[in-house]
C-alpha positions, -999 to 999 in steps of 0.1 A, spaced: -590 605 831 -618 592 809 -637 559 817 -638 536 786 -654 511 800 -661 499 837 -625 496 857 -606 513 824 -598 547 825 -575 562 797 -555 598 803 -548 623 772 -511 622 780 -509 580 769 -513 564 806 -545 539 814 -549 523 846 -566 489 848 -583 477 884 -566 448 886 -533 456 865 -529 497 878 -511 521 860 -496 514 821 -486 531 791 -509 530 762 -490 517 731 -505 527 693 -516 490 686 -529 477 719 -570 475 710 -599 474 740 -621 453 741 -651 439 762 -656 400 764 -687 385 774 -690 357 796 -707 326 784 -745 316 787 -752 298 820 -727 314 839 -728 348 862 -734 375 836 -699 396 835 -677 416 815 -642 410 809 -618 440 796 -592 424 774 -565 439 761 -550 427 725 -523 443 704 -533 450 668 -518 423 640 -496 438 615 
């Protein structure tokens, strides 16, 4: 497994696992992305995870 980003690892063979989610299967339009949290607050990264709009 390959780490994307900090607690998202992705597999060749279409399975990711997420820290707080586990193990799922990758689906062509799901899209990764990092969000930020906002100024004043404990710096942080969230993972989100968004399917693409057709």
């Amino acid at each position: 497994m390959k780490q994307q980003f900090i607690g998202l690892q992705h597999c060749k063979c279409g399975m990711s696992w997420k820290r707080d989610i586990g193990f799922f299967e990758r689906e062509p339009d799901m899209v990764f992305t990092l969000q930020h949290s906002r100024p004043g607050q404990k710096p942080g990264r969230l993972i989100r995870i968004e399917r693409r709009e057709k």
